[in-house]
N, C-alpha and C positions, 0 to 999 in steps of 0.2 A: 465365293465368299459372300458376295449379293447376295445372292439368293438364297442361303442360309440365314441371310440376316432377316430378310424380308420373312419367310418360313416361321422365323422363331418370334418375328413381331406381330405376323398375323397371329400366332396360336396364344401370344400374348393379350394382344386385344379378345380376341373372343372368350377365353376364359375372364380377362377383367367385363364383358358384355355379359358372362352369364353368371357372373358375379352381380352384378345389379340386378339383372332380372330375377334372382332369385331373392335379393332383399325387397321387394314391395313385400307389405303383410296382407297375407289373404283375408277375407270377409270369414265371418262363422259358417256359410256356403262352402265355400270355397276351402274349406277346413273339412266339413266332412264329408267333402267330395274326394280330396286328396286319402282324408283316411280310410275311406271304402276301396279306394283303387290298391294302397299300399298292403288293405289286408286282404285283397282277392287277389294281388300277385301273390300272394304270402301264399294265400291256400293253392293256385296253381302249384308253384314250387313246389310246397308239399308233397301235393298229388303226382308230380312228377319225378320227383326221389322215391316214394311207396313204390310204383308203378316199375321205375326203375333197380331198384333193391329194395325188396317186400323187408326183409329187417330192419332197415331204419324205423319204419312204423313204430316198433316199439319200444325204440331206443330213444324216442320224440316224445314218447307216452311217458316214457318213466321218466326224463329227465327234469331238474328240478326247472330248467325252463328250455328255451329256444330264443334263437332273432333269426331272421330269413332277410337278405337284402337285394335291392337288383342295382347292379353297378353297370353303369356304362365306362368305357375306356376307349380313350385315344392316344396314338403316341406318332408324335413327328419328330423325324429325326432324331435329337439329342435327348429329348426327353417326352414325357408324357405324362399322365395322369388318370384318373379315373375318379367319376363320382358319383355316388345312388343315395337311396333312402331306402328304410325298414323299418321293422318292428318286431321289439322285443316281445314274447309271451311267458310270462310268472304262472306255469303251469298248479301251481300251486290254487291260484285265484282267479286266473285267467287274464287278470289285467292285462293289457296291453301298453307299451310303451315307444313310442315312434322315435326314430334314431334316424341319423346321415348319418354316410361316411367319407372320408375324402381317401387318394391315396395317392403319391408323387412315385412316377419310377423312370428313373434316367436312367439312359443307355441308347443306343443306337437302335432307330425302328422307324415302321411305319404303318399306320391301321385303325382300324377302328376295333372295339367287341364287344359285345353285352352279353354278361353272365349275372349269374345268382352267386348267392354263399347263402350256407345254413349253416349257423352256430346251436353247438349242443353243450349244454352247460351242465356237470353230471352233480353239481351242488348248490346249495342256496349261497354261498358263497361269493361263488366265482360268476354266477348270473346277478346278483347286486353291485357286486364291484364293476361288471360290465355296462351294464342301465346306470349306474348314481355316479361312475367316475370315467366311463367312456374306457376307450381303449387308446392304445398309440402302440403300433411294433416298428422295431427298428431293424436296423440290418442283421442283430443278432438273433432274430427271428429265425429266420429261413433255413439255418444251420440248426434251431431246436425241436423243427418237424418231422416228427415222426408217425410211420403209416401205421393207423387203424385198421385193422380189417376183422370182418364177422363173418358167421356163415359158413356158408364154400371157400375161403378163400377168397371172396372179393373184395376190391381195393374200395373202403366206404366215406373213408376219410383222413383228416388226418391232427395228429394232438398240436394245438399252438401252444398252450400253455394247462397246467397242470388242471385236470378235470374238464376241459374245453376241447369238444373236435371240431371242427370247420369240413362243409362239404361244398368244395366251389366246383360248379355246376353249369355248363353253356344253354342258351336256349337248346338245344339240341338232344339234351341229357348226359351228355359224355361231363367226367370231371378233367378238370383243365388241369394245369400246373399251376401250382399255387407260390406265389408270391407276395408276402405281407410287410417288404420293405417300406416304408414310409405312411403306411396305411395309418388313419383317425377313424376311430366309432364314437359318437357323441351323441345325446339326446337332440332331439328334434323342437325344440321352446314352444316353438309359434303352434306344432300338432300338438305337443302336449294339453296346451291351456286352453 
């Protein structure tokens, strides 16, 4: 029971530690430096979904936009978490819009992973609602996923909500399992401005 406690107070501290390191505000430098890095993971990812299923290519093309994110995740013991940045594209005008995301998942584990997500947004709609009001899925998420697939047959992605597929992606290329229990998408203030 110590040691569970100590466990769940260290992953406490460190998340409140990377809670304040992420509140200083960056310099105008330091602003687009961050957003060169966010949009050259972006075009990585990209180039590695094409590369990996040549259709998406132009599933990304027609859509009325995209967001591409790189999440990192940990989870000790009882619970864990995960949390990245991206950016959204209004393929429409090309704007860019930089977004986090946070995402809380309890349950027994232990590990680290770093993955991507690409979100495809097949209307003007549901890519502003995502950008101007963020996202939030709950547990009755996971039970409303359902597989996309194009092509051959192959497994490309999958619908979270009406007009929106998600393609969560490992460094590796393989697509993981997806879970969007507790998961936040929100604008990014401090890249925006």
């Amino acid at each position: 029971m110590t040691s569970i406690l100590r466990s769940s107070t260290s992953f406490a501290v460190v998340m409140i530690f990377l809670s304040a390191c992420a509140s200083q505000p960056l310099t105008h430098s330091e602003k687009e430096t961050r957003r060169a890095e966010i949009r050259s993971m972006a075009n990585q990812m990209l180039a590695q979904l094409y590369q990996s299923y040549p259709e998406a290519e132009a599933r990304v093309r027609n859509s009325a936009g995209y967001a591409v994110f790189s999440d990192f995740g940990m989870k000790i013991l009882f619970g864990g978490g995960s949390h990245g940045e991206g950016v959204a594209i209004n393929n429409a005008n090309q704007k860019a819009t930089y977004m986090k995301m946070l995402e809380l998942s309890p349950g027994l584990g232990f590990g680290a992973q770093k993955f991507r997500a690409v979100f495809l947004f097949d209307t003007r709609e549901s890519f502003d609602k995502f950008v101007n009001s963020g996202w939030e899925f709950g547990g009755n998420t996971e039970a409303a996923l359902q597989t996309t697939t194009q092509g051959a047959g192959g497994r490309l992605g999958v619908t979270v909500s009406p007009g929106v597929t998600m393609y969560h992606i490992s460094e590796a290329g393989a697509i993981v399992g997806i879970s969007l229990a507790g998961a936040k998408y929100y604008k990014n203030d401090e890249l925006n401005n």
